[in-house]
BALOBA-1460 file (C-alpha; in Angstrom, 3 decimals):
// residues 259
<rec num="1" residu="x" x="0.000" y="0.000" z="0.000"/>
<rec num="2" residu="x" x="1.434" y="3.503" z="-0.573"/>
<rec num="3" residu="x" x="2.130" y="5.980" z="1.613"/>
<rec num="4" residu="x" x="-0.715" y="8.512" z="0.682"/>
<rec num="5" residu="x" x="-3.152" y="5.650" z="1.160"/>
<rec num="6" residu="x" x="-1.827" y="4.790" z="4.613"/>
<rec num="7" residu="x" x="-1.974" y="8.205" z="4.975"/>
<rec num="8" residu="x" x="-5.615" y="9.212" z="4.377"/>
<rec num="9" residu="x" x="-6.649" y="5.949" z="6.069"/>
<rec num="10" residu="x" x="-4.681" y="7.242" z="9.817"/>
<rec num="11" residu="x" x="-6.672" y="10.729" z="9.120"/>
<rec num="12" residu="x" x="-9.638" y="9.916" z="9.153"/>
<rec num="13" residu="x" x="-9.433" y="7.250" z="11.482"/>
<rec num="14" residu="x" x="-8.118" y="10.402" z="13.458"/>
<rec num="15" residu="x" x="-11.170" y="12.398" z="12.685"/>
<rec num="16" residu="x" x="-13.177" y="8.876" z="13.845"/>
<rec num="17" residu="x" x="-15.170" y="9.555" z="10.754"/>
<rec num="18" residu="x" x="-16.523" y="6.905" z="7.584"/>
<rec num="19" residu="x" x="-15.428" y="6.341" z="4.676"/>
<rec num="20" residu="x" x="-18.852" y="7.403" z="3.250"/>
<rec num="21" residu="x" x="-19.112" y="11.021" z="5.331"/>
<rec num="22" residu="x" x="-15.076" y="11.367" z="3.953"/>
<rec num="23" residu="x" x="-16.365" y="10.579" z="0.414"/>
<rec num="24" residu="x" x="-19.434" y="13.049" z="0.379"/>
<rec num="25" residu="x" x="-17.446" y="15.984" z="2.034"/>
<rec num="26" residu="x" x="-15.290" y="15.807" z="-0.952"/>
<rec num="27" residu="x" x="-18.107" y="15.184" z="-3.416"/>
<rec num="28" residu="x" x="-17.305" y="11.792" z="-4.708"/>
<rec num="29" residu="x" x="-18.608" y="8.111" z="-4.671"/>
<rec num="30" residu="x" x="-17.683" y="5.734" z="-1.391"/>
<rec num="31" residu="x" x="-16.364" y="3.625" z="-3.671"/>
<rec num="32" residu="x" x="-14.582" y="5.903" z="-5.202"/>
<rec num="33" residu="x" x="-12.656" y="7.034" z="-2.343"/>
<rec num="34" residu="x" x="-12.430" y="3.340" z="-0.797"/>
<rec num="35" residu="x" x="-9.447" y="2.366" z="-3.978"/>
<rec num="36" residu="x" x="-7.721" y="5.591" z="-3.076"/>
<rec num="37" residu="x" x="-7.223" y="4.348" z="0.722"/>
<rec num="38" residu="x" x="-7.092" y="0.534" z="-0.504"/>
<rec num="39" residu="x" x="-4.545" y="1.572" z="-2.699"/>
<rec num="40" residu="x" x="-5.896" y="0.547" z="-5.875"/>
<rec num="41" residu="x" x="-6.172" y="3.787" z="-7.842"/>
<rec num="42" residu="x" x="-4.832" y="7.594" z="-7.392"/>
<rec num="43" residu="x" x="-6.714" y="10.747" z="-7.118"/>
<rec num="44" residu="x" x="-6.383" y="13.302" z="-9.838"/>
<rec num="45" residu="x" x="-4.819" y="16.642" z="-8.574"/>
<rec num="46" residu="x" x="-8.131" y="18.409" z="-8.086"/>
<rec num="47" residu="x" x="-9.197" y="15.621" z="-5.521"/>
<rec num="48" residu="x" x="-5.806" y="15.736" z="-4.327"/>
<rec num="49" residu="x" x="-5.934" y="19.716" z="-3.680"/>
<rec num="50" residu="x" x="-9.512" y="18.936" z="-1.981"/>
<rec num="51" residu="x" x="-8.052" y="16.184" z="0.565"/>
<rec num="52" residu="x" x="-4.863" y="19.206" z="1.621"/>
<rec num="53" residu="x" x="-7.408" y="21.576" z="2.259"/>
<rec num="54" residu="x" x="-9.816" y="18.773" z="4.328"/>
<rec num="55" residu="x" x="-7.043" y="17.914" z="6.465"/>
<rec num="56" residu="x" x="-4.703" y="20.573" z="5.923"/>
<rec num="57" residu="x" x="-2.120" y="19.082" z="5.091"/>
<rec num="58" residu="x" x="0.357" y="20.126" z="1.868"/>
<rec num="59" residu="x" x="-0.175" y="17.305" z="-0.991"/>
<rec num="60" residu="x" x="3.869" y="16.879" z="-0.519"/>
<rec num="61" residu="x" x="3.485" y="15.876" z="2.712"/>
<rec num="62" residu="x" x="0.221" y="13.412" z="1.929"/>
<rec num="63" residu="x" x="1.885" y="11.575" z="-0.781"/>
<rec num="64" residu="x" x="6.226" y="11.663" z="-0.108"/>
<rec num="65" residu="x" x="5.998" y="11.556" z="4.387"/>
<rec num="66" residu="x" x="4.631" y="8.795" z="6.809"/>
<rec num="67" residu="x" x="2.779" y="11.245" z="9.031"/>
<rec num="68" residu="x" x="2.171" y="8.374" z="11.415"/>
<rec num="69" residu="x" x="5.919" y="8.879" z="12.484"/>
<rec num="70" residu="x" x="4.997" y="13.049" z="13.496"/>
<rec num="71" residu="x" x="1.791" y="13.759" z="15.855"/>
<rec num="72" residu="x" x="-0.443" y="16.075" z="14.428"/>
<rec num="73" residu="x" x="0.367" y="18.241" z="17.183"/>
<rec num="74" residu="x" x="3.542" y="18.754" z="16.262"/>
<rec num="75" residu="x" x="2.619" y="19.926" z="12.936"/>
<rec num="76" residu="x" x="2.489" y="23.749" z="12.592"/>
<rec num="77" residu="x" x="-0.016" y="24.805" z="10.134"/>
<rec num="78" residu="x" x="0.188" y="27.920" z="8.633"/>
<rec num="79" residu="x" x="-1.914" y="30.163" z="6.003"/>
<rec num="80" residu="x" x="-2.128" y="29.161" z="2.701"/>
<rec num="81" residu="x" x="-2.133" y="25.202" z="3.998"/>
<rec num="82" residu="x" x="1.253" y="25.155" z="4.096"/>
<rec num="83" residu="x" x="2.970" y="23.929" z="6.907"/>
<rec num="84" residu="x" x="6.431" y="23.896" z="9.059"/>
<rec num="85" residu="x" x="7.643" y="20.417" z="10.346"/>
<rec num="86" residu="x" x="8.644" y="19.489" z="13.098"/>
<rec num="87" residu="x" x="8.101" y="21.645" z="16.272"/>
<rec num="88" residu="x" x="10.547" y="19.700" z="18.285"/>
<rec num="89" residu="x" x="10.287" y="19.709" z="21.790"/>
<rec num="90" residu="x" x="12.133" y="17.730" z="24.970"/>
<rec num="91" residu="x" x="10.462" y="16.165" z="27.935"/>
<rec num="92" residu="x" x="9.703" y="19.740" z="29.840"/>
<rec num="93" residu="x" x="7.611" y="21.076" z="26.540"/>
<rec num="94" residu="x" x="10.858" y="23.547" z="25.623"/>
<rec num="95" residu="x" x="11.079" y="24.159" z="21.997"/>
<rec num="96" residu="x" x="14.406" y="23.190" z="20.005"/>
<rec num="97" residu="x" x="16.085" y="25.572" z="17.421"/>
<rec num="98" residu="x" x="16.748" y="23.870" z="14.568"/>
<rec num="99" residu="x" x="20.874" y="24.868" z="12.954"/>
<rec num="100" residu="x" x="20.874" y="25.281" z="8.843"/>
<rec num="101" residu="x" x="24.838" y="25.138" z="8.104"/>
<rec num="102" residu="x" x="25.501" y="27.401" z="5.188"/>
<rec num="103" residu="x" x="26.859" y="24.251" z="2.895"/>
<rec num="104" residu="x" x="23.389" y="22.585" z="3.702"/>
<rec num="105" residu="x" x="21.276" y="25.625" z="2.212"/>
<rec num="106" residu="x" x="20.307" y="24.080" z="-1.150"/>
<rec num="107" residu="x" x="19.921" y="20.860" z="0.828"/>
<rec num="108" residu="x" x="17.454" y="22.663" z="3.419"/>
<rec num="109" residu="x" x="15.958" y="24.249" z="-0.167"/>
<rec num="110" residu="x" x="14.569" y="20.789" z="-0.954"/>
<rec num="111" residu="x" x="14.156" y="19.623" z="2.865"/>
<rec num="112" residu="x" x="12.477" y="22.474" z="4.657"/>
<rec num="113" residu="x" x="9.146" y="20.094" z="4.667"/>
<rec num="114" residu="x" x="10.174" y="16.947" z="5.005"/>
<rec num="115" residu="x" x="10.443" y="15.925" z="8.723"/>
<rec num="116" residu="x" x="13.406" y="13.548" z="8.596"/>
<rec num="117" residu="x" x="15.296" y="16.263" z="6.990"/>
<rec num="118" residu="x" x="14.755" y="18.647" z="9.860"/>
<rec num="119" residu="x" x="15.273" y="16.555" z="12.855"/>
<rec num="120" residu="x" x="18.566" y="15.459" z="11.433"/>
<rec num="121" residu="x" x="19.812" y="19.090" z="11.748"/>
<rec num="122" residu="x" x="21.719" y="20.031" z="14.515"/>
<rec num="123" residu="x" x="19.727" y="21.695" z="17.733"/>
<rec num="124" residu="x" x="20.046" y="24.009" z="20.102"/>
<rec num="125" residu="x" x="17.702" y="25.277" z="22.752"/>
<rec num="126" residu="x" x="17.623" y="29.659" z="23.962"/>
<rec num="127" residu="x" x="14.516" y="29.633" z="26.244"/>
<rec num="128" residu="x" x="14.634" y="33.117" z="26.564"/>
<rec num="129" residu="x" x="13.435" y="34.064" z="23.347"/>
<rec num="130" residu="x" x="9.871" y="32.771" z="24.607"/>
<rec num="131" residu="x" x="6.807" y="32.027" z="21.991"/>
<rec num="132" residu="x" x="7.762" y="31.332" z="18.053"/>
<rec num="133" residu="x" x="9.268" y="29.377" z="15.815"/>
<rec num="134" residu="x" x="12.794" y="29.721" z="15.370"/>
<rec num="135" residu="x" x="15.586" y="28.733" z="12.965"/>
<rec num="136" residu="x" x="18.902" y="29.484" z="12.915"/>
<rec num="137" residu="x" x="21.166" y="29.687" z="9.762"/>
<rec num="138" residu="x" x="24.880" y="29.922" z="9.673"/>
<rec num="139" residu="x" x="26.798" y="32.517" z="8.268"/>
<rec num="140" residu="x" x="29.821" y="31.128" z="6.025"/>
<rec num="141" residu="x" x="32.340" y="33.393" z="4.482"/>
<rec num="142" residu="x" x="30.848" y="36.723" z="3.520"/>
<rec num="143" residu="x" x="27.722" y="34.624" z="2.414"/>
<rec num="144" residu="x" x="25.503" y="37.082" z="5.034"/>
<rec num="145" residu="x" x="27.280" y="40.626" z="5.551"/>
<rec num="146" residu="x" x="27.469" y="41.817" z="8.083"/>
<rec num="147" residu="x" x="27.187" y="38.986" z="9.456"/>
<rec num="148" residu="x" x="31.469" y="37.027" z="10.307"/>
<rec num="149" residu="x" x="31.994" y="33.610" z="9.127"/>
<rec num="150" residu="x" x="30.706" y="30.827" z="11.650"/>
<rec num="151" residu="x" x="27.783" y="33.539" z="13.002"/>
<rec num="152" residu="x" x="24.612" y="31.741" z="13.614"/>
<rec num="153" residu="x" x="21.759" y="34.251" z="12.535"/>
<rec num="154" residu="x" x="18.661" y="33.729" z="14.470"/>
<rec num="155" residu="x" x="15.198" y="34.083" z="12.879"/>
<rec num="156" residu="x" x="11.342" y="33.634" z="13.828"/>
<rec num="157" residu="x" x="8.990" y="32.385" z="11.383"/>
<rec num="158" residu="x" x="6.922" y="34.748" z="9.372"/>
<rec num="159" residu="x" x="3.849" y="33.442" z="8.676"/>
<rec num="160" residu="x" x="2.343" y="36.047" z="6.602"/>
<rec num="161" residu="x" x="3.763" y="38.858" z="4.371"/>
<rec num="162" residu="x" x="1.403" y="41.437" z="5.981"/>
<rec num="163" residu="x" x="3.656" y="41.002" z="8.891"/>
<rec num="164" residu="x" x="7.037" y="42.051" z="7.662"/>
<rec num="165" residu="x" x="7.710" y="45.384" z="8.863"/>
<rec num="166" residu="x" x="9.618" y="47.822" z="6.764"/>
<rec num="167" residu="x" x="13.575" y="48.865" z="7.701"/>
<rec num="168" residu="x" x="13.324" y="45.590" z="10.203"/>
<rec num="169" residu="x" x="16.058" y="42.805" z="9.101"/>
<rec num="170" residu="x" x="14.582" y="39.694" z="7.686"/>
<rec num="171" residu="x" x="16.137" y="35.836" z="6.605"/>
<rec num="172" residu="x" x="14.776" y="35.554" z="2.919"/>
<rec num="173" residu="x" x="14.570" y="32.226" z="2.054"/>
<rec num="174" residu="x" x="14.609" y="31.644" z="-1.868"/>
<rec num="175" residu="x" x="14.636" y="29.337" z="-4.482"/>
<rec num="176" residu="x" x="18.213" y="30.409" z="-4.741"/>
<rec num="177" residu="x" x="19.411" y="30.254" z="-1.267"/>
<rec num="178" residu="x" x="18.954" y="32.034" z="1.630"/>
<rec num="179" residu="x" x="20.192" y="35.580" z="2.333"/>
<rec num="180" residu="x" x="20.083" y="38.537" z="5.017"/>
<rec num="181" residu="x" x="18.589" y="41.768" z="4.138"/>
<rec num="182" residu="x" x="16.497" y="44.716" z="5.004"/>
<rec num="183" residu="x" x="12.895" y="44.640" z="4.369"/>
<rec num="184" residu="x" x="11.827" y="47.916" z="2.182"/>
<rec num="185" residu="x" x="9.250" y="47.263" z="0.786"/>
<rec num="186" residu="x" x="6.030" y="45.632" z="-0.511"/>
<rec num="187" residu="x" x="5.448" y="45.371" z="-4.502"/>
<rec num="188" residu="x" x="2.250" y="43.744" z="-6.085"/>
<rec num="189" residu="x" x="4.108" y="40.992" z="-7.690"/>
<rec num="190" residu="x" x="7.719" y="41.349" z="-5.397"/>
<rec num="191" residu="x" x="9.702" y="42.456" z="-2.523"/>
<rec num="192" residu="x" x="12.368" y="45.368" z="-2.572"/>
<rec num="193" residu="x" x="15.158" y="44.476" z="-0.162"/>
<rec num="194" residu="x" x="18.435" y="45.994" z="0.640"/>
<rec num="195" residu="x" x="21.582" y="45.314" z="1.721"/>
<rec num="196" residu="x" x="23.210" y="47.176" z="5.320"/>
<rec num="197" residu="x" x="26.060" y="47.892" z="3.080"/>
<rec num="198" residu="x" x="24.284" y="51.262" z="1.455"/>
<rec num="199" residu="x" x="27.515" y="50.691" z="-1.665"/>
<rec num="200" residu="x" x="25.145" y="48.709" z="-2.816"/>
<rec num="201" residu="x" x="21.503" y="49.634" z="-4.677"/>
<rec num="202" residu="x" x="18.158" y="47.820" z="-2.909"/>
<rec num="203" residu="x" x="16.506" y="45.101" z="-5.623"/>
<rec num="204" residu="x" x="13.504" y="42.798" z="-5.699"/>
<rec num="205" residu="x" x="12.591" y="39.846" z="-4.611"/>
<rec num="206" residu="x" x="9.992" y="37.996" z="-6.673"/>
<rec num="207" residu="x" x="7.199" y="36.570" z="-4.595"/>
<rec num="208" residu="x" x="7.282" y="33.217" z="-6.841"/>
<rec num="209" residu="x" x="11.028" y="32.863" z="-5.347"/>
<rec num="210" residu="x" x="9.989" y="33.266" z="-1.552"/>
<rec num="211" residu="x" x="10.232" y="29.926" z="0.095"/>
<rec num="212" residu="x" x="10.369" y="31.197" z="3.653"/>
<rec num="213" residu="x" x="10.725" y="34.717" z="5.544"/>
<rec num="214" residu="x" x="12.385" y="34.381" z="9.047"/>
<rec num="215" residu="x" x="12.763" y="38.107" z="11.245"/>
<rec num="216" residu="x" x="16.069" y="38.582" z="12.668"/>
<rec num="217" residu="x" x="16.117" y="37.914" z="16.347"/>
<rec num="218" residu="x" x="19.501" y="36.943" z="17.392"/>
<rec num="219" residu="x" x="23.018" y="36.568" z="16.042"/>
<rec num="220" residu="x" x="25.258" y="34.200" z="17.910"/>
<rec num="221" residu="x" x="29.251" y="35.258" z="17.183"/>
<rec num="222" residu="x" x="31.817" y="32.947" z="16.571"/>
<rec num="223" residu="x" x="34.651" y="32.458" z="19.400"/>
<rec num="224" residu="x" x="36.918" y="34.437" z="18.032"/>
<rec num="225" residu="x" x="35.212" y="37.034" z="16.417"/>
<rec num="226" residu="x" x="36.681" y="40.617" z="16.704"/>
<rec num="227" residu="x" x="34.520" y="43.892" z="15.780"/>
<rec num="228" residu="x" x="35.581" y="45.613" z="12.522"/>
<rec num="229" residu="x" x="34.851" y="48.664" z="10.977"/>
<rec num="230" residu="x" x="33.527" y="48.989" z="7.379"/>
<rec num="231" residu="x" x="34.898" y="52.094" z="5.662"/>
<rec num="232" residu="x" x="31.967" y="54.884" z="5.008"/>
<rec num="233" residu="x" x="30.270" y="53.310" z="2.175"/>
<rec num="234" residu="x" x="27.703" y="56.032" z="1.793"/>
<rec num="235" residu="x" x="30.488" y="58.316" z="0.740"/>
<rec num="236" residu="x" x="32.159" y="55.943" z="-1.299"/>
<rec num="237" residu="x" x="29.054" y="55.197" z="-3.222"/>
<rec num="238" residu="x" x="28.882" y="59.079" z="-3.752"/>
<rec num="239" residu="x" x="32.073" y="58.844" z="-5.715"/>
<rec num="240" residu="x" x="31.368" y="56.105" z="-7.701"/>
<rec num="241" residu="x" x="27.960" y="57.787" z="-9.144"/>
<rec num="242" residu="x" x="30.339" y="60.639" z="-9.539"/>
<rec num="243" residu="x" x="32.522" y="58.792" z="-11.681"/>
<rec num="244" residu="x" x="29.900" y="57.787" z="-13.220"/>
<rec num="245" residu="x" x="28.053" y="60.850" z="-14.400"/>
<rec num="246" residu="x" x="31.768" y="62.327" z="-15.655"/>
<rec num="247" residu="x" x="32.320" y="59.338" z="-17.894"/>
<rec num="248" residu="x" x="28.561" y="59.606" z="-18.966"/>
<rec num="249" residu="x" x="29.609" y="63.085" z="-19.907"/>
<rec num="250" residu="x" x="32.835" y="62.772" z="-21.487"/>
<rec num="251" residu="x" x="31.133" y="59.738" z="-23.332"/>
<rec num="252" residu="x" x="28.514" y="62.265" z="-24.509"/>
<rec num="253" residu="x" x="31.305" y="64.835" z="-25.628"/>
<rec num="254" residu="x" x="33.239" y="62.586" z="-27.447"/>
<rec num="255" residu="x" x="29.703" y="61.800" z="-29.173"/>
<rec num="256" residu="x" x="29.049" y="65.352" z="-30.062"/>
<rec num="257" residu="x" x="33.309" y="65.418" z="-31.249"/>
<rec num="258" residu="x" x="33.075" y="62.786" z="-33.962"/>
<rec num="259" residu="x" x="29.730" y="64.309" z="-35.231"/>
């Protein structure tokens, strides 16, 4: 049998419901919905998207991971029916912090969801951040200015976008990594972000690329870590545009020369 029908079958046993009040809720036959738990056919993808939002539970999660393994409990749902797995907890009810290392981002890219994936990451526990969900993510090389190399950046889960507050620090989680920056502002179809390092110009974010949001909450330095101070980029940026307008100019006067 495959793991969506196991699946399906443990929910609604959990709900203590029959097959034939399952079946009518999402406006099929009994029998129709009896081979999908038997195993003996599969759901197209618009009974599929009707299951995730009966159970609430992401299709990815009702066809690829055992939830038998993971209480419901322990499964944070979130708008949109997506949800964050696990919420890891030991015997006293304190939450874990799950660690991201830097060389594991793409891995985490592909993992975020899938349970065994997180609780193989390294943990660490900082009661006195209180309520959340938090992740941390390492710093490696100048992957995160300002963050140093070995830094572990501390974020809590953003749920929705409405809640990102502009000029606070956010962990953007894309489909092409994961990366610090400055929350600006809100497009229809994107984010603007930018950089504490004003050298460089803000740019967007597109929405489609958003895996996860995280707000900056802590930053844990690395042993030997020693302050440093960045020259004054502001003014340095200055003289770059400056540059640039007088070789705009010159560009334009050579132009005018030749005609």
């Amino acid at each position: 049998m495959s793991i969506f029908a196991e699946n399906i079958r443990f929910l609604r046993d959990q709900k203590k419901i029959t097959q034939q009040k399952i079946a009518n809720d999402l406006l099929i036959t009994r029998e129709r919905y009896a081979k999908y738990e038997d195993g003996k056919s599969e759901p197209p993808i618009e009974i599929l998207l009707r299951m995730s939002k009966y159970h609430k539970i992401s299709i990815d999660l009702l066809v690829s991971i055992d939830i038998r393994k993971y209480p419901l409990d322990k499964m944070v749902n979130l708008p949109g029916n997506k949800i964050l797995l696990p919420v890891v907890v030991d015997p006293e009810g304190n939450k874990y912090i799950e660690i991201v290392p830097q060389k594991a981002s793409m891995g985490y890219l592909n993992g975020f969801s899938d349970p065994e994936y997180i609780e193989n990451l390294p943990r660490i526990q900082l009661p006195f951040l209180g309520h959340g969900i938090f992740r941390g993510f390492m710093a490696d090389g100048d992957s995160m200015p300002p963050f140093a190399d070995g830094t572990c950046v501390i974020g809590e889960y953003v749920e929705q976008l409405d809640d990102l507050k502009k000029g606070k620090e956010y962990m953007f989680i894309t489909t092409e990594g994961y990366t610090f920056k400055t929350f600006v502002k809100r497009n229809k179809t994107s984010l603007t972000v930018a950089a504490d390092n004003t050298f460089y110009d803000s740019y967007d974010i597109p929405l489609k690329d958003v895996v996860q949001i995280w707000r900056y909450v802590r930053g844990i330095l690395p042993q030997d870590y020693k302050p440093y101070y960045l020259p004054d980029h502001a003014h340095l940026k200055n003289l770059v545009d400056e540059a640039k307008r007088s070789i705009s100019n010159l560009e334009s006067g050579i132009l005018k020369f030749n005609l």
